[in-house]
N, CA, C and O of each residue as an XYZ file, in Angstrom:
740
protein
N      56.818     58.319     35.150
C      57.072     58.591     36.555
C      57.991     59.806     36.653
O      59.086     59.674     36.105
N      57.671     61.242     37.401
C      58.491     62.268     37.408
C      59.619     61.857     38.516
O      60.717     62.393     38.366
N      59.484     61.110     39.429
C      60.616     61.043     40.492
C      61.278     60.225     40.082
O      60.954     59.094     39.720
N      62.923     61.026     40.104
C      63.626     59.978     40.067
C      64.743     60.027     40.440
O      65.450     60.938     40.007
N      65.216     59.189     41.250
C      66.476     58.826     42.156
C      67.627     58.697     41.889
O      67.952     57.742     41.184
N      68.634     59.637     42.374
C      69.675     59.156     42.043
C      70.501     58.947     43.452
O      70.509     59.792     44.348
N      71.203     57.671     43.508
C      71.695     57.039     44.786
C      72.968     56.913     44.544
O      73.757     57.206     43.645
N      72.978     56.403     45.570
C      75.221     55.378     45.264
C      75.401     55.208     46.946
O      74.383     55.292     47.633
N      76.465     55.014     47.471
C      77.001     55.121     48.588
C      77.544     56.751     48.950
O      77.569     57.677     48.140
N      77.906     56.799     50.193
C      78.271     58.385     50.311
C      80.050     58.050     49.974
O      80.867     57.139     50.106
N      79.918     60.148     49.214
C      81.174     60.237     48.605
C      81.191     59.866     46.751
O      82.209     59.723     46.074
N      79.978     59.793     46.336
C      80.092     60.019     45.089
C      79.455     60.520     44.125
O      79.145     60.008     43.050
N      79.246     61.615     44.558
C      79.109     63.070     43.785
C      77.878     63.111     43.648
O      77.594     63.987     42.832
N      76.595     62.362     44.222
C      75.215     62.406     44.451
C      74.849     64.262     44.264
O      74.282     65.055     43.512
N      75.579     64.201     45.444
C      74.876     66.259     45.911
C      75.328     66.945     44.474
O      74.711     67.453     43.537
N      76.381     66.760     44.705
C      77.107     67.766     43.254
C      76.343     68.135     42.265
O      76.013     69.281     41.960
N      75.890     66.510     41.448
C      74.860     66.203     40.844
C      73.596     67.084     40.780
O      73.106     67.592     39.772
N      73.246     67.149     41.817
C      71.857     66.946     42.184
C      72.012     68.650     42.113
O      71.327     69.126     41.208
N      72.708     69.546     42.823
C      72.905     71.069     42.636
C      73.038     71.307     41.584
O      72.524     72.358     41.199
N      73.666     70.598     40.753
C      74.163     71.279     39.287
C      72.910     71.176     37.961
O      72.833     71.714     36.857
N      71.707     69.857     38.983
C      70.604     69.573     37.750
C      69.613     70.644     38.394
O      68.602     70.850     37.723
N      69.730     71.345     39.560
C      69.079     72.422     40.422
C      69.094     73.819     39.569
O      68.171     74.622     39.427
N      70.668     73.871     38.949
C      70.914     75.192     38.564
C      70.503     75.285     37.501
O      70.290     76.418     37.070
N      70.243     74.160     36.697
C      69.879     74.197     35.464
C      68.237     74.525     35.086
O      67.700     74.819     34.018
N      67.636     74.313     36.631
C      66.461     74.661     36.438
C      65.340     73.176     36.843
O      64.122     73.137     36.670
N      65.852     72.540     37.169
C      65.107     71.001     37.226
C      64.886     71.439     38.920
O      65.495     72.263     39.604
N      63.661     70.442     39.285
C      63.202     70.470     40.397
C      64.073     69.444     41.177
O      64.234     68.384     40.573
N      64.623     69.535     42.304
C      65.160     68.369     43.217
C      64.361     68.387     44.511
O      63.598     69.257     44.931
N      64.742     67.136     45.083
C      64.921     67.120     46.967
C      66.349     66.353     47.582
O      66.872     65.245     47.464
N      66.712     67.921     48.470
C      67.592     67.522     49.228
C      67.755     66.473     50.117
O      66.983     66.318     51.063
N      69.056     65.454     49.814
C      69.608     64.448     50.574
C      68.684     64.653     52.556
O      69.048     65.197     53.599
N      67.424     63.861     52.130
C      66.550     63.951     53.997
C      67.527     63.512     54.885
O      67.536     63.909     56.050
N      68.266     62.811     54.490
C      69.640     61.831     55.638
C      69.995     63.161     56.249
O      69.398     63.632     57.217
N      71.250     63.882     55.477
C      71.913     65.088     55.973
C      70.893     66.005     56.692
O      71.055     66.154     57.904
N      69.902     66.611     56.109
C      68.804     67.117     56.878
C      68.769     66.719     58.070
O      69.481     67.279     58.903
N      67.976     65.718     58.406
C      68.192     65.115     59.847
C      69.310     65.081     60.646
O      69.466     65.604     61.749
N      70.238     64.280     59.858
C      71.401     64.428     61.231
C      71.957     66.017     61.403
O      72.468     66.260     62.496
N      71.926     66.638     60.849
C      72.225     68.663     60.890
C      71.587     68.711     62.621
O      72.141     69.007     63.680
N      69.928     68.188     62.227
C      68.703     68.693     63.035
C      69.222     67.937     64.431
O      69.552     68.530     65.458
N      69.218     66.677     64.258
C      69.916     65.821     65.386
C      70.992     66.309     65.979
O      70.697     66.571     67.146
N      71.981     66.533     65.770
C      72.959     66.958     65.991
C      72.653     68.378     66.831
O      73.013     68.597     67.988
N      72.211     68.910     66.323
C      71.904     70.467     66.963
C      71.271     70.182     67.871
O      71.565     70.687     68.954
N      70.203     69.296     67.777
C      69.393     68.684     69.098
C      70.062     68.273     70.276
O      69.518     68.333     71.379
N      70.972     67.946     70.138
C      72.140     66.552     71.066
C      71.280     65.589     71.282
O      70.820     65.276     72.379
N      70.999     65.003     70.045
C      70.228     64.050     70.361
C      70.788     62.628     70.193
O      71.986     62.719     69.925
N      70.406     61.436     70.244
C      71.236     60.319     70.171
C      70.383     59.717     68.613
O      70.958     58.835     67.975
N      69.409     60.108     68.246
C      68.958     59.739     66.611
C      69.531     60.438     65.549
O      69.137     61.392     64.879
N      70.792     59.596     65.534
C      71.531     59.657     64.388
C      71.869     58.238     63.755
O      71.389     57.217     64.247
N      72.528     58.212     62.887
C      72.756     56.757     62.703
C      73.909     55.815     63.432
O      73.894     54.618     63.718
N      74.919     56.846     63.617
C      75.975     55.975     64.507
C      75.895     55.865     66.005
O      76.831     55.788     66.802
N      74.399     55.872     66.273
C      73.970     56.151     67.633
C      72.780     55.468     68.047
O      72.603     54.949     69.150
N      71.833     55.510     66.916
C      70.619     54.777     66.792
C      70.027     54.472     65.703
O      69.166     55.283     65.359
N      70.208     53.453     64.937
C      70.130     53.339     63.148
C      68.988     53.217     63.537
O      68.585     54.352     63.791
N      67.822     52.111     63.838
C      66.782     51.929     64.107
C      65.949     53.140     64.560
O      64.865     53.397     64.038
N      66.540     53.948     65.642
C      65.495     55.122     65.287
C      65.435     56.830     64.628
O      64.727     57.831     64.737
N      66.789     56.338     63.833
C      67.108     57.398     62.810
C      66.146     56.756     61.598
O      65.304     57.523     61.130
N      66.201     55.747     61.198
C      65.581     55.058     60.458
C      63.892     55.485     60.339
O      63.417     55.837     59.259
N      63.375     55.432     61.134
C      61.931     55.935     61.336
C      62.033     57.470     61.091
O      61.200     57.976     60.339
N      62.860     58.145     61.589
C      62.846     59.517     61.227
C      63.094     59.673     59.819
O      63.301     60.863     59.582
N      63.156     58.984     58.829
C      64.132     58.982     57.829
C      62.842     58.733     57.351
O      62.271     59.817     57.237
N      62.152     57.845     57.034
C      61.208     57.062     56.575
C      60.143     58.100     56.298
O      59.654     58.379     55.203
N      59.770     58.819     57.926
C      58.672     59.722     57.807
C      58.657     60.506     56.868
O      57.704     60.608     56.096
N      60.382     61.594     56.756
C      60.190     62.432     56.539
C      60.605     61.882     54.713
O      60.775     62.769     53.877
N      60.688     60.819     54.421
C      61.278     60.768     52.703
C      59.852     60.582     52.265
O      59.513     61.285     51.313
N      58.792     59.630     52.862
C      57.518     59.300     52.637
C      56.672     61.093     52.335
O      56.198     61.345     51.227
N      56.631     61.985     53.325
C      56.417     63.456     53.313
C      56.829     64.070     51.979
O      56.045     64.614     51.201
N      58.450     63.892     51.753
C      58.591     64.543     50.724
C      58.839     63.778     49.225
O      59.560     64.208     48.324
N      58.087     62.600     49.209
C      58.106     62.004     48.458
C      56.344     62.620     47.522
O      56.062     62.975     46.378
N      55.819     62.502     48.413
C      54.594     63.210     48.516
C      54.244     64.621     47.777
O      53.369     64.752     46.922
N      55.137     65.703     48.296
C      55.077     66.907     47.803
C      55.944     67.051     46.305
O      55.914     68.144     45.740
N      56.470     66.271     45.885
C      57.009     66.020     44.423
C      55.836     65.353     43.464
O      56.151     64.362     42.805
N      54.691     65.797     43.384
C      53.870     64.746     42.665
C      53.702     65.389     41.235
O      52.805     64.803     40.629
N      54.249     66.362     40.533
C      53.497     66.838     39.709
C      54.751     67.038     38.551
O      54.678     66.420     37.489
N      56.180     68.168     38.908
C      56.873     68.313     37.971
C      58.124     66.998     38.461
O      58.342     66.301     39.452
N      58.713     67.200     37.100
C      60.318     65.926     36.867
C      60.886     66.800     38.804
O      60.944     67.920     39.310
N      61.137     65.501     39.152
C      61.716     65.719     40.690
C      62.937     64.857     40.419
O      62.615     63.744     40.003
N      64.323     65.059     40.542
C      65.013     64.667     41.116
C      65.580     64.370     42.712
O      65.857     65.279     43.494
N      65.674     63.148     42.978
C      65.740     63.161     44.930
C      67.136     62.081     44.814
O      67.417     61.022     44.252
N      67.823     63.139     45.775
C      69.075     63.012     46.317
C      68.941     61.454     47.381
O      69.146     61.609     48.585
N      68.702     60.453     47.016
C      68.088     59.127     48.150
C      66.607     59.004     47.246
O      66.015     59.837     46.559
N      66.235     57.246     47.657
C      65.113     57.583     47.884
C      64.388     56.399     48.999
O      65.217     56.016     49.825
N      63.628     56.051     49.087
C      63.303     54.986     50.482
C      63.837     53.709     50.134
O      64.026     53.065     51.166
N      64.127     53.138     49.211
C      64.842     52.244     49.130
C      66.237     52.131     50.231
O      66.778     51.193     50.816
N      66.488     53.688     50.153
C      67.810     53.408     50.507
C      68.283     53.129     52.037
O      69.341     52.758     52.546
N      66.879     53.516     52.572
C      66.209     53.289     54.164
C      67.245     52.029     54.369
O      68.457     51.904     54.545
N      65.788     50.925     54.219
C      66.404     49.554     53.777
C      67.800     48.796     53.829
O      68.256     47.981     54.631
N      68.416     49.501     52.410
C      70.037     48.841     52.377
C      71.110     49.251     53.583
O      72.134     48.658     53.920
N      70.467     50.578     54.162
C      71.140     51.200     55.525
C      71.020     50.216     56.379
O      72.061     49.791     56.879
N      70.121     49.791     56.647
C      69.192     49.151     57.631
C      70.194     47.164     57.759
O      70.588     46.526     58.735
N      70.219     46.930     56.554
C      70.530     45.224     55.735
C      72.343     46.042     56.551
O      72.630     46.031     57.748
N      72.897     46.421     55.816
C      73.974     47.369     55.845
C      74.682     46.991     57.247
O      75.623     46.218     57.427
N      73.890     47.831     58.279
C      73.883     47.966     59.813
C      73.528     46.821     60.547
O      73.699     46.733     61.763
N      72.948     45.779     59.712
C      72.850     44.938     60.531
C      71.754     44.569     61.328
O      71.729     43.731     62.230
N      70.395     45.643     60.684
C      69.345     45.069     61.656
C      68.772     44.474     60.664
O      69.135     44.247     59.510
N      66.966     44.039     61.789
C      66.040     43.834     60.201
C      65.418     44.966     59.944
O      65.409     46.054     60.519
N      64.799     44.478     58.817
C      63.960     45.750     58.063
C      62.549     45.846     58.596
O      61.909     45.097     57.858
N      61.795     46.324     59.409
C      60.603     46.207     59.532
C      59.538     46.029     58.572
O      59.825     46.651     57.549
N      58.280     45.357     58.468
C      57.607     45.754     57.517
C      57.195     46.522     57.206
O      56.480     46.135     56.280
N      57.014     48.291     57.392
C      57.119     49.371     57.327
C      57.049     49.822     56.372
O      56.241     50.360     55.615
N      58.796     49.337     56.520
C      59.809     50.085     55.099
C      59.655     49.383     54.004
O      59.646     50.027     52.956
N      59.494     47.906     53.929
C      59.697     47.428     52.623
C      58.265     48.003     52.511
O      58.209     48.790     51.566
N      57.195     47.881     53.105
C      55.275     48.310     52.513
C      56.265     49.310     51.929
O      56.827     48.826     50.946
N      56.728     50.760     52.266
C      56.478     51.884     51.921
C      57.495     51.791     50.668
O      57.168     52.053     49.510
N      58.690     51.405     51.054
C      59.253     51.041     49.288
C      58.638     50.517     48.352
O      59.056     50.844     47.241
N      57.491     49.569     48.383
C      56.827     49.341     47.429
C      56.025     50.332     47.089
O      55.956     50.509     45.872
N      55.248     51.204     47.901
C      53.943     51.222     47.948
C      54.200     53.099     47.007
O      53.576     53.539     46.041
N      55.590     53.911     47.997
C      55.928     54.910     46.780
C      57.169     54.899     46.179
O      58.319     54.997     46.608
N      56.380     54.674     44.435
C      57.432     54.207     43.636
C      57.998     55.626     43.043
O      57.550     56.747     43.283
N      59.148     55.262     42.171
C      59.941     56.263     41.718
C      59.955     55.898     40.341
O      59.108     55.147     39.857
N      61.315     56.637     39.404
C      60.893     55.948     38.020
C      61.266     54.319     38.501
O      61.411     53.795     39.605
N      61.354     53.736     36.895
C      61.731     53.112     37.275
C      63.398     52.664     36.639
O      63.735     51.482     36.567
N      64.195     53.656     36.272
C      64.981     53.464     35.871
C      66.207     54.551     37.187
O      66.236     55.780     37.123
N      67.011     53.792     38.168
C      67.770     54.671     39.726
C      69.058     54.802     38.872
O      69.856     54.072     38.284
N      68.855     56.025     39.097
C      71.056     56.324     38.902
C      71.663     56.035     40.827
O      71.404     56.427     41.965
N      72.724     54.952     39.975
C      73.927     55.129     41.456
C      74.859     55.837     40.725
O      75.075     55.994     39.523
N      75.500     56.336     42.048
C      76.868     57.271     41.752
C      78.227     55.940     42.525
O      78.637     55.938     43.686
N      78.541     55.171     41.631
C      79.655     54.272     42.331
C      80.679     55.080     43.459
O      80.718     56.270     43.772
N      81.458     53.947     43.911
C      82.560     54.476     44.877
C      83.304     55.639     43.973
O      83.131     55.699     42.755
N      84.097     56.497     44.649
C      85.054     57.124     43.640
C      85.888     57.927     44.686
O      85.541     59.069     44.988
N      87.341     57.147     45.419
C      88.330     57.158     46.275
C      88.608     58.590     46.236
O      88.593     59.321     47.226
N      88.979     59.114     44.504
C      89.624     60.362     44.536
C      88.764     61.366     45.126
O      89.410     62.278     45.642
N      86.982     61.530     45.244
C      86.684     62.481     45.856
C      85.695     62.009     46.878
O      84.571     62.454     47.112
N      86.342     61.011     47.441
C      85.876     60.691     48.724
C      86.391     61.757     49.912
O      87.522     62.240     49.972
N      85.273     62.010     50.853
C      85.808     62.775     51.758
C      84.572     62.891     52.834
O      83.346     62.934     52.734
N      85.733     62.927     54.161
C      84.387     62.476     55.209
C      84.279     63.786     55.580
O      85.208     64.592     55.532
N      82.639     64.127     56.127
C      82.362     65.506     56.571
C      81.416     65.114     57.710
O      81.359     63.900     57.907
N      80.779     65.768     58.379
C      79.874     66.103     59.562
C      78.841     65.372     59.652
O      78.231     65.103     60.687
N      78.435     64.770     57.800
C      77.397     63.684     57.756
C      77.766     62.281     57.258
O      76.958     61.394     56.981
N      78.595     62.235     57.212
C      79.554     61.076     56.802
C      80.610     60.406     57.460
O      81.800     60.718     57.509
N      80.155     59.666     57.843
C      81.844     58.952     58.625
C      81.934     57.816     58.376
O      82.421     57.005     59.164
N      81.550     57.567     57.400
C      81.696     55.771     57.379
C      83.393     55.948     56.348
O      83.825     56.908     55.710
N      83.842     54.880     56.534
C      85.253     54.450     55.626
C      85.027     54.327     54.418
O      83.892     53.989     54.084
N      86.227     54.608     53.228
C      85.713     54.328     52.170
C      85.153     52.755     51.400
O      84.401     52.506     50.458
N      85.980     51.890     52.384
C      85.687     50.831     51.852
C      83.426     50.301     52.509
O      82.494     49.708     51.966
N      83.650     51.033     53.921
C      81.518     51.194     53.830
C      81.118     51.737     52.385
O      80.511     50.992     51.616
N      81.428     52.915     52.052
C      80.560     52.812     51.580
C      80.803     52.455     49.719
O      80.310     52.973     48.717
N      81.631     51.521     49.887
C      81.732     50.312     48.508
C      80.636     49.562     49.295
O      79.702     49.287     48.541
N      80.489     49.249     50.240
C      80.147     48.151     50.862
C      78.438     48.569     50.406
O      77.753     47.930     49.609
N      77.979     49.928     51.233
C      76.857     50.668     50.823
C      76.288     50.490     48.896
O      75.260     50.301     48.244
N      77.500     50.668     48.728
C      77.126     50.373     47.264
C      76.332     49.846     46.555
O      75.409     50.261     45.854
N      77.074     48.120     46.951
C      77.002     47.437     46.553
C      75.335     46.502     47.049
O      74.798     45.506     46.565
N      74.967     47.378     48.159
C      73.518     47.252     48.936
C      72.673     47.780     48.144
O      71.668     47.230     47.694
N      73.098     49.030     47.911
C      72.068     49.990     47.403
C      71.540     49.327     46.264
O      70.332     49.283     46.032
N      72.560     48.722     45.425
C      71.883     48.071     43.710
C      71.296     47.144     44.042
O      70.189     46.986     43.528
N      71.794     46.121     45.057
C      70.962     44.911     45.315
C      69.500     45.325     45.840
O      68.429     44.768     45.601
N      69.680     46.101     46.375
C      68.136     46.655     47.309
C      67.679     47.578     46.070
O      66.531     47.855     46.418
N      67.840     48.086     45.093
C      66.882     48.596     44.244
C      66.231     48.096     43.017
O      65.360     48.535     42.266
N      67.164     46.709     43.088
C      66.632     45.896     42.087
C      65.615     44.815     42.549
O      64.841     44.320     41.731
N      65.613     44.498     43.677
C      65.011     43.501     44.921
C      63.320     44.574     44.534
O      62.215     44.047     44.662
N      63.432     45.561     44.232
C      61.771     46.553     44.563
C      61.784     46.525     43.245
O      60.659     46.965     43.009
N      62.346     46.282     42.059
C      61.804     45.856     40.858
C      62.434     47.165     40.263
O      61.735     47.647     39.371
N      63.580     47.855     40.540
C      64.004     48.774     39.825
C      65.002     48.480     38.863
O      65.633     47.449     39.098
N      65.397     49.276     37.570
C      66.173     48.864     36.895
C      67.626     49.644     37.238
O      67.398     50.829     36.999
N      69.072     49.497     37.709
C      69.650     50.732     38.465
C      70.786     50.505     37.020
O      70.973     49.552     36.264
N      71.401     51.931     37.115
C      72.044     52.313     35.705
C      72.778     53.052     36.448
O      72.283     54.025     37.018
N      74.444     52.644     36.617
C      75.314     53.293     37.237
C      75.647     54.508     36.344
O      75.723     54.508     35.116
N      75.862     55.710     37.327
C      76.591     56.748     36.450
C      78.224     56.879     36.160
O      79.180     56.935     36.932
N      78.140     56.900     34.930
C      79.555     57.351     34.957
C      80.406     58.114     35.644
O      79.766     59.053     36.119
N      81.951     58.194     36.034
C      82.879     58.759     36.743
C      82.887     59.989     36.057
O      82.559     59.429     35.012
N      82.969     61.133     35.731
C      83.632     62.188     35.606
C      82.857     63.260     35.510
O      81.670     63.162     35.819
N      83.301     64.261     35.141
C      82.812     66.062     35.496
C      81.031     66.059     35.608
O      80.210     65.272     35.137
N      80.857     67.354     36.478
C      79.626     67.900     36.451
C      79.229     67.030     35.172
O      78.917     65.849     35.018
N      79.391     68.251     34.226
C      78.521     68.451     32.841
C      78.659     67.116     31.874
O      77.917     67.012     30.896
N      80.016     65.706     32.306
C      79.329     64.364     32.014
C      78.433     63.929     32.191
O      77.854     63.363     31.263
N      77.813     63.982     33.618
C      76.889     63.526     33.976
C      75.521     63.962     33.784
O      74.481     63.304     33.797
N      75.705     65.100     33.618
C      74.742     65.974     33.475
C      74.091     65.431     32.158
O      72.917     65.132     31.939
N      75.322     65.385     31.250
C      74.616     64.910     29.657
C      74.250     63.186     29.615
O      73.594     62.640     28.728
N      74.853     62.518     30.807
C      74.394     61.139     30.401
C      73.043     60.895     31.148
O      72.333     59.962     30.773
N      72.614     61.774     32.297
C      71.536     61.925     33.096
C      70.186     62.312     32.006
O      69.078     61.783     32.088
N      70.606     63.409     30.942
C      69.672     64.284     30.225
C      69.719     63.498     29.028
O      68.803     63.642     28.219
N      70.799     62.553     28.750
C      70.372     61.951     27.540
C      69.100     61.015     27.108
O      68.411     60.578     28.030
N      68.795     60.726     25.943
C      67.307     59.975     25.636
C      67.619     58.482     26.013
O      66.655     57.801     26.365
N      68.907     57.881     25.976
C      69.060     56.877     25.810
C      68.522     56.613     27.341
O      67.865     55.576     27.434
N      68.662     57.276     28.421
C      68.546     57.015     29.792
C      66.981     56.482     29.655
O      66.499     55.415     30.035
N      66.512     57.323     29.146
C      64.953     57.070     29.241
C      64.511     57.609     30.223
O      63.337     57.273     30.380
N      64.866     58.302     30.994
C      64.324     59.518     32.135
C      63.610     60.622     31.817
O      62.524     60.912     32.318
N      64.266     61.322     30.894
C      63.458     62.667     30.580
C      62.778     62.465     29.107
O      63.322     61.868     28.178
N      61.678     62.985     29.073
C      60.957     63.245     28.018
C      61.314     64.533     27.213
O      62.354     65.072     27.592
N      60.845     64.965     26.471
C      61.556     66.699     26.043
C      60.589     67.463     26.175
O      60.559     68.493     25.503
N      59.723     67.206     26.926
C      58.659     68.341     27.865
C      59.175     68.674     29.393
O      59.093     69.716     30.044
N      59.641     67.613     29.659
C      60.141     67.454     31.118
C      61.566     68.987     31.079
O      61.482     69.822     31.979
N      62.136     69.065     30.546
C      63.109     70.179     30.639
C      62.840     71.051     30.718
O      62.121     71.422     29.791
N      63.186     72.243     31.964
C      62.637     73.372     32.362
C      63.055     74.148     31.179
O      64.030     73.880     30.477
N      62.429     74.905     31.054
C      62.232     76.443     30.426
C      62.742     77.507     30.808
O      62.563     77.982     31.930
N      63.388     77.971     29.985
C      64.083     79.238     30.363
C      64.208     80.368     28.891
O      64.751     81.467     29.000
Protein backbone atom coordinates (compact mmCIF):
# COMPACT_ATOMS: atom_id res chain seq x y z
CA UNK A 1 0.00 0.00 0.00
CA UNK A 2 1.78 3.45 -1.10
CA UNK A 3 -0.47 5.68 1.24
CA UNK A 4 0.40 6.21 4.30
CA UNK A 5 -0.77 8.21 7.21
CA UNK A 6 0.66 9.87 9.57
CA UNK A 7 -1.83 11.29 12.37
CA UNK A 8 -1.77 12.28 16.17
CA UNK A 9 -3.82 15.09 17.65
CA UNK A 10 -2.99 18.77 16.66
CA UNK A 11 0.35 20.20 17.91
CA UNK A 12 2.56 17.31 17.28
CA UNK A 13 4.79 17.86 14.69
CA UNK A 14 2.51 16.02 11.97
CA UNK A 15 3.27 19.12 9.34
CA UNK A 16 6.92 19.41 10.29
CA UNK A 17 7.14 15.86 9.50
CA UNK A 18 5.40 15.72 6.62
CA UNK A 19 7.58 19.00 4.96
CA UNK A 20 10.74 17.61 5.94
CA UNK A 21 9.74 13.89 4.17
CA UNK A 22 8.60 16.59 1.16
CA UNK A 23 12.15 17.96 1.01
CA UNK A 24 13.65 14.89 0.87
CA UNK A 25 11.89 14.16 -2.16
CA UNK A 26 8.88 11.79 -1.07
CA UNK A 27 5.46 12.57 -2.36
CA UNK A 28 2.90 14.03 0.39
CA UNK A 29 -0.73 15.54 0.84
CA UNK A 30 -1.29 18.50 2.67
CA UNK A 31 -3.19 18.46 6.09
CA UNK A 32 -7.21 18.87 3.84
CA UNK A 33 -8.45 20.11 7.54
CA UNK A 34 -6.18 23.38 7.39
CA UNK A 35 -6.96 23.70 3.66
CA UNK A 36 -10.52 24.08 4.29
CA UNK A 37 -10.77 26.08 7.22
CA UNK A 38 -8.00 28.82 5.35
CA UNK A 39 -10.93 28.51 2.45
CA UNK A 40 -13.80 28.85 5.08
CA UNK A 41 -12.56 31.38 6.81
CA UNK A 42 -11.87 33.62 3.83
CA UNK A 43 -15.36 32.69 2.84
CA UNK A 44 -16.99 33.97 6.26
CA UNK A 45 -18.44 31.09 6.25
CA UNK A 46 -19.87 29.19 9.31
CA UNK A 47 -18.26 25.49 7.94
CA UNK A 48 -15.65 25.26 10.11
CA UNK A 49 -15.41 23.02 12.88
CA UNK A 50 -16.04 25.23 15.87
CA UNK A 51 -19.09 26.36 14.07
CA UNK A 52 -20.38 23.39 12.24
CA UNK A 53 -18.49 19.97 12.82
CA UNK A 54 -21.19 18.12 10.97
CA UNK A 55 -20.91 20.19 7.99
CA UNK A 56 -17.22 20.77 7.98
CA UNK A 57 -17.18 17.12 8.23
CA UNK A 58 -18.73 16.46 4.77
CA UNK A 59 -16.45 19.00 3.35
CA UNK A 60 -13.64 17.14 4.79
CA UNK A 61 -14.74 13.78 3.65
CA UNK A 62 -15.23 14.95 -0.01
CA UNK A 63 -12.28 16.52 -0.39
CA UNK A 64 -9.79 13.59 1.59
CA UNK A 65 -11.88 10.86 -0.53
CA UNK A 66 -10.64 13.28 -3.93
CA UNK A 67 -7.28 13.34 -2.77
CA UNK A 68 -7.03 10.13 -1.57
CA UNK A 69 -7.73 9.21 -5.10
CA UNK A 70 -5.07 11.23 -6.92
CA UNK A 71 -2.22 9.47 -4.74
CA UNK A 72 -2.68 6.08 -6.43
CA UNK A 73 0.56 5.29 -7.91
CA UNK A 74 3.90 6.69 -6.05
CA UNK A 75 4.77 6.20 -1.83
CA UNK A 76 2.22 9.17 -0.70
CA UNK A 77 2.54 10.38 2.56
CA UNK A 78 -0.92 12.24 3.93
CA UNK A 79 -0.85 14.63 6.65
CA UNK A 80 -4.65 12.97 8.14
CA UNK A 81 -6.33 10.44 6.70
CA UNK A 82 -10.35 9.65 6.74
CA UNK A 83 -10.18 7.87 9.66
CA UNK A 84 -9.55 10.87 11.29
CA UNK A 85 -13.02 12.35 9.98
CA UNK A 86 -14.59 9.94 12.39
CA UNK A 87 -12.56 10.36 15.76
CA UNK A 88 -13.36 14.31 15.13
CA UNK A 89 -16.76 13.48 14.75
CA UNK A 90 -16.86 10.54 18.23
CA UNK A 91 -14.57 13.55 19.69
CA UNK A 92 -17.35 16.39 19.15
CA UNK A 93 -19.86 14.52 20.12
CA UNK A 94 -21.94 13.64 17.21
CA UNK A 95 -22.66 10.38 15.36
CA UNK A 96 -20.78 9.19 12.61
CA UNK A 97 -22.90 8.79 9.61
CA UNK A 98 -22.67 5.80 7.55
CA UNK A 99 -20.82 7.64 4.99
CA UNK A 100 -17.74 7.94 6.77
CA UNK A 101 -17.26 4.71 8.35
CA UNK A 102 -18.33 3.05 4.29
CA UNK A 103 -15.57 5.42 3.12
CA UNK A 104 -12.96 4.56 5.92
CA UNK A 105 -13.30 1.19 5.05
CA UNK A 106 -13.77 1.28 1.61
CA UNK A 107 -10.23 3.72 1.01
CA UNK A 108 -7.62 2.02 2.72
CA UNK A 109 -4.15 3.24 3.54
CA UNK A 110 -1.11 1.16 4.60
CA UNK A 111 -1.71 -0.63 6.99
CA UNK A 112 0.74 0.25 9.42
CA UNK A 113 -0.59 4.76 10.81
CA UNK A 114 2.11 6.82 12.46
CA UNK A 115 0.56 9.09 15.40
CA UNK A 116 2.52 11.98 16.45
CA UNK A 117 1.53 11.87 20.46
CA UNK A 118 0.73 15.00 22.59
CA UNK A 119 3.98 17.01 23.02
CA UNK A 120 3.15 20.28 25.54
CA UNK A 121 6.64 21.73 24.70
CA UNK A 122 5.65 22.45 21.04
CA UNK A 123 2.21 22.80 21.39
CA UNK A 124 0.93 25.96 19.99
CA UNK A 125 -2.41 27.29 18.94
CA UNK A 126 -2.62 29.02 15.46
CA UNK A 127 -5.52 30.09 13.03
CA UNK A 128 -6.29 26.29 12.56
CA UNK A 129 -6.13 25.14 15.88
CA UNK A 130 -7.81 26.11 18.93
CA UNK A 131 -8.56 23.32 20.76
CA UNK A 132 -6.59 23.11 24.45
CA UNK A 133 -3.82 21.06 24.99
CA UNK A 134 -5.41 18.72 27.08
CA UNK A 135 -8.27 18.20 23.47
CA UNK A 136 -6.04 17.30 21.80
CA UNK A 137 -4.54 14.39 24.33
CA UNK A 138 -8.06 13.82 24.29
CA UNK A 139 -7.92 13.74 20.15
CA UNK A 140 -5.23 11.43 20.65
CA UNK A 141 -6.26 9.14 22.33
CA UNK A 142 -9.46 8.88 19.60
CA UNK A 143 -7.38 8.87 16.83
CA UNK A 144 -5.60 5.27 17.95
CA UNK A 145 -8.82 3.93 19.07
CA UNK A 146 -10.48 4.90 15.70
CA UNK A 147 -7.56 3.53 13.62
CA UNK A 148 -7.40 0.40 15.11
CA UNK A 149 -11.42 -0.02 15.17
CA UNK A 150 -10.74 0.05 10.76
CA UNK A 151 -8.23 -2.71 11.31
CA UNK A 152 -5.11 -0.55 11.34
CA UNK A 153 -2.01 -1.32 13.11
CA UNK A 154 -0.98 2.48 14.71
CA UNK A 155 2.85 2.83 15.75
CA UNK A 156 3.37 5.96 17.73
CA UNK A 157 6.24 8.17 16.70
CA UNK A 158 8.79 9.00 18.74
CA UNK A 159 9.36 12.58 20.50
CA UNK A 160 12.30 14.30 19.07
CA UNK A 161 14.10 16.18 16.09
CA UNK A 162 13.16 16.37 12.41
CA UNK A 163 15.83 13.89 11.30
CA UNK A 164 14.63 11.27 14.43
CA UNK A 165 11.79 10.84 12.93
CA UNK A 166 12.67 10.98 9.76
CA UNK A 167 15.01 7.85 10.41
CA UNK A 168 12.40 5.93 12.47
CA UNK A 169 9.68 6.75 9.64
CA UNK A 170 12.45 5.46 6.82
CA UNK A 171 13.56 2.68 8.86
CA UNK A 172 12.88 -1.20 7.65
CA UNK A 173 11.77 -2.12 10.91
CA UNK A 174 8.58 0.24 10.30
CA UNK A 175 7.73 -1.79 7.42
CA UNK A 176 6.54 1.23 5.36
CA UNK A 177 9.06 1.73 2.82
CA UNK A 178 10.43 -0.75 0.55
CA UNK A 179 13.97 0.38 -1.00
CA UNK A 180 12.37 1.14 -4.35
CA UNK A 181 9.93 3.38 -2.72
CA UNK A 182 12.81 6.15 -1.98
CA UNK A 183 12.97 8.95 -4.33
CA UNK A 184 15.91 9.39 -6.44
CA UNK A 185 18.09 11.93 -6.64
Amino acid sequence: MNRIVISGGPGGGKTSLIDALQKRGFAVSEEVSRQLIRQQVQLQSDLVPWKNLEGFAELALEAMISDFRVHDSEVTFFDRGIPDIVAYLEVGGRSVPPDFSRAARQYRYHTNVLLTPPWREIYVNDDERWQSFPEAEELYQALAKTYQQYGYQVRTLPKGSIQERITFVTAPATGLLSAEAFPSR
